[in-house]
N, C-alpha and C positions, 0 to 999 in steps of 0.2 A: 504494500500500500504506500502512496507517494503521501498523503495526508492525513492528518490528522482530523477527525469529527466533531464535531459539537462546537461552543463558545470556547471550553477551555478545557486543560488537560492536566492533569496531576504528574510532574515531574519528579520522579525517585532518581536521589544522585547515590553512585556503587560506595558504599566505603573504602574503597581504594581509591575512590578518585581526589584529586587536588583538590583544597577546599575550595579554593579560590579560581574559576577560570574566565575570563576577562573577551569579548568577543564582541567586533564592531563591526558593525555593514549595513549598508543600506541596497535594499532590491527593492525593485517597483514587478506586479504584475505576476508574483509567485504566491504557489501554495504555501499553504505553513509547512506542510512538509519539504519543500525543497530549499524556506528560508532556514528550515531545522538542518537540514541535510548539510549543507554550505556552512551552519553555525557547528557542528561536529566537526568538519574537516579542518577550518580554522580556530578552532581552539583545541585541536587535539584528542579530542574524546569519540567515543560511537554510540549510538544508542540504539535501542530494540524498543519498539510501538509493541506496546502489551496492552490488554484488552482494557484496561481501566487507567493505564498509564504511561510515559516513556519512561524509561530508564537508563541514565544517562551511565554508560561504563567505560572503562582504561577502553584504547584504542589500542588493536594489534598493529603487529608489529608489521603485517604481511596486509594491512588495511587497504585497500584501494577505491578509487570513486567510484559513487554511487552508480549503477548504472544509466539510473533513469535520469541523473543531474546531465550524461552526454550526450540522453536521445534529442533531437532537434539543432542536435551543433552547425548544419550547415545553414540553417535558416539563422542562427545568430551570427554567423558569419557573413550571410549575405545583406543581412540587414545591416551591418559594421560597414559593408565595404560600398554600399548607397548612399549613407547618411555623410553627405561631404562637409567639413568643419570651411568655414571662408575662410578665417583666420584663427592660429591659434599661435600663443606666447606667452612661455613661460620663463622663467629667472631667476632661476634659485627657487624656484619654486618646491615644496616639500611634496613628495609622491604621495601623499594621502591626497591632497588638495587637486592635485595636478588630475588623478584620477577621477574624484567630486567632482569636477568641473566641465571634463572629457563626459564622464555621462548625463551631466542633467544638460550639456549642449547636445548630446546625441537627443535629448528627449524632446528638448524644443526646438530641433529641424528635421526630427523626424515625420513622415506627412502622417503618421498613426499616432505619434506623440507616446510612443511605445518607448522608443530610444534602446540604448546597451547597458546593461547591467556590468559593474566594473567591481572586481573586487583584489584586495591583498590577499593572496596565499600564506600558509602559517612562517614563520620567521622571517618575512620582506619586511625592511625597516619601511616603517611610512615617512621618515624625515628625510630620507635621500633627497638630494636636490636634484630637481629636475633642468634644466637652460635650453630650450630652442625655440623658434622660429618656422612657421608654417602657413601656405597661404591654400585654400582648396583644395585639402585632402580628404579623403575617405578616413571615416574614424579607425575603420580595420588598422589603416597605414600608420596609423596618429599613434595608436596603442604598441605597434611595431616598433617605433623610433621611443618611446616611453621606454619599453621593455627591455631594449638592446640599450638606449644610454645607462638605465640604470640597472645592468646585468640581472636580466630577469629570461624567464620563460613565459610563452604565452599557451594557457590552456582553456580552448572556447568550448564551454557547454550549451546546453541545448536553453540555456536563462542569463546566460551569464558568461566575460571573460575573464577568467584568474589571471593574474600575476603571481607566479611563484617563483623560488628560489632558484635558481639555474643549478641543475643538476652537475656536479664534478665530474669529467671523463675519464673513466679508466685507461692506463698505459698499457 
């Protein structure tokens, strides 16, 4: 099941989990289960939908993303690479912001007013500073040059694109 039913749900955290886990994002246009699904991945934990409640537990080690957060990846991509930015410039600007700014412009030129969901992946600093200059790009490209200045990976799902940590190449 991708969501959750009712008004609300009673959350059970595992006793093994960190008391404390800390988790920021904003998505337009998702289930609660897929704003749950994306809030697991980025703060590290997994959870199991049980008949009366979630339960929130340690994330394996062998964890992988959700399947149903990939289904539709190419319609977030095509819609990334329509929505052209006229101008965009940043300065030092901090990557939390840089990305804020990249999706709520994708939302108000998009003609559905849908736009791109953006998020940070677990351990991307959001203070990186971001510097450039762009005049009539597609957001696709916008999130390209984001991702490559501030040594990132890009992962587009079916709601949303991650920034995440660039994986280390094995020799």
């Amino acid at each position: 099941r991708e969501g959750a039913t009712g008004k609300a749900r009673n959350i059970l955290v595992d006793p093994k989990m960190k008391k404390e886990i800390r988790v920021t994002l904003t998505l337009y246009d998702v289930t609660r289960g897929v704003a749950f699904a994306y809030a697991a991945e980025l703060g590290g934990f997994d959870y199991r939908e049980e008949r009366h409640a979630i339960r929130i537990v340690p994330r394996s080690p062998k964890a992988t993303v959700r399947a149903f957060l990939k289904r539709g990846s190419p319609m977030t991509l095509r819609r990334a690479s329509e929505i052209v930015m006229p101008k965009v410039e940043f300065d030092e600007a901090e990557l939390r912001q840089v990305i804020d700014d990249i999706a709520t412009a994708s939302r108000q030129l998009d003609s559905r007013k849908k736009g791109i969901n953006v998020l940070l992946g677990r351990g991307v600093d959001p203070s990186t500073p971001v510097t450039f200059q762009l005049q009539n790009v597609p957001v696709a490209e916008v999130l390209k040059y984001v991702a490559d200045f501030a040594r990132l990976d890009i992962r587009t799902d079916g709601n949303a694109v991650v920034l995440l940590k660039r994986r280390k190449v094995a020799r």
